[in-house]
C-alpha positions in Angstrom: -38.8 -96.9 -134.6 -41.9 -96.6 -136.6 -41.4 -93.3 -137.8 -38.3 -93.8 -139.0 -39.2 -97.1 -141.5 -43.4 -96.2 -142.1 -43.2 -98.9 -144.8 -41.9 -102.0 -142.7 -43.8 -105.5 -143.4 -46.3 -105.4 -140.6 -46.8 -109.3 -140.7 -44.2 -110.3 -138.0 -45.2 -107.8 -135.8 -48.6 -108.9 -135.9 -47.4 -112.6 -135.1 -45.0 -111.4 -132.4 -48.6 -109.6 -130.8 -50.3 -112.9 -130.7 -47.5 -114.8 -129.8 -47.3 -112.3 -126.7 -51.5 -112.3 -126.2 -51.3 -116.0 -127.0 -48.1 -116.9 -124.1 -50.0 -114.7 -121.8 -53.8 -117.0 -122.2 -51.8 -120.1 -121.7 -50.5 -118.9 -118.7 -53.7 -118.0 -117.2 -55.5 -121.1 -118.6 -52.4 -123.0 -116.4 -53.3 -121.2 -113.3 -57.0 -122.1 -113.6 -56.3 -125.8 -114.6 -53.8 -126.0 -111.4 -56.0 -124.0 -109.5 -59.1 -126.7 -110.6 -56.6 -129.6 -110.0 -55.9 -127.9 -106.1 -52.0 -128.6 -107.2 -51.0 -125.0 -104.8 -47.1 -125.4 -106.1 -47.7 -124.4 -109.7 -50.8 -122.3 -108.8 -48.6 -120.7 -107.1 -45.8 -120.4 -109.7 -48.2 -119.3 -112.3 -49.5 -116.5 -110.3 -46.0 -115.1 -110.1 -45.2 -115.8 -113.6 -48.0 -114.1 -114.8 -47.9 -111.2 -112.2 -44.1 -110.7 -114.1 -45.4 -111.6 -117.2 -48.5 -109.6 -117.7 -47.0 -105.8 -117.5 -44.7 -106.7 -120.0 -46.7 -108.2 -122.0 -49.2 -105.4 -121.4 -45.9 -102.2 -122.0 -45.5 -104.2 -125.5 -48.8 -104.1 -126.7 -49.4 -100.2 -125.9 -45.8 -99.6 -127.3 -47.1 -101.9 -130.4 -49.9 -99.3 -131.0 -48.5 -96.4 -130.4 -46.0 -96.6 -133.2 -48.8 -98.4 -135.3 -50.4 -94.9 -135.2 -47.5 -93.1 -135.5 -46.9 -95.2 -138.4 -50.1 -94.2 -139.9 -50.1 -90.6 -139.3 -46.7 -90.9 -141.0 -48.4 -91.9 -143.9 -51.2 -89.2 -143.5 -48.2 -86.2 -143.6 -45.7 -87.9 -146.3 -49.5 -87.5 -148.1 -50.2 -84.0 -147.4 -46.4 -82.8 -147.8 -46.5 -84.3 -151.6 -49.8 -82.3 -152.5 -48.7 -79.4 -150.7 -45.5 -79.3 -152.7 -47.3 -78.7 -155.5 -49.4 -75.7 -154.1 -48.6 -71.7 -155.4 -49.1 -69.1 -153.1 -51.9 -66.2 -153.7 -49.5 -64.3 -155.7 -48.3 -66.9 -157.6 -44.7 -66.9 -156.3 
């Protein structure tokens, strides 16, 4: 998970998003195109490949950002916990 690795290359995650966004167009620009061409077979299919297709797609994107920001509030405590190491109490224990 993201907590566990905060510094993992964020690059091909980024292309796996886009990949997924991008798979996810093209199957909706195929539904119009068949739907334009009056072809009802793979209008059809399309319909039910994207009705499968978009809640994953849509469960992997949210997952994607959650641990982005878990990732990044990761980095906002590792932050605080290095300055606060450094702190003295009142009495100067």
């Amino acid at each position: 998970m993201a907590m566990n690795n905060p510094q993992r290359p964020q690059s091909n995650t980024n292309n796996a998003v886009s990949a997924a966004e991008n798979f996810l167009a093209d199957l909706k620009e195929r539904a119009e195109e068949a739907f334009n061409r009056d072809d009802k077979f793979m209008f059809s299919l399309m319909k039910q490949l994207i009705g499968v297709t978009s809640p994953i797609v849509t469960k992997a994107l949210a997952r994607y950002h959650r641990e982005e920001r878990a990732r990044i509030n990761g980095l906002g405590k590792d932050k605080h916990n290095q300055t606060g190491s450094n702190r003295t109490t009142r009495l100067g224990d």
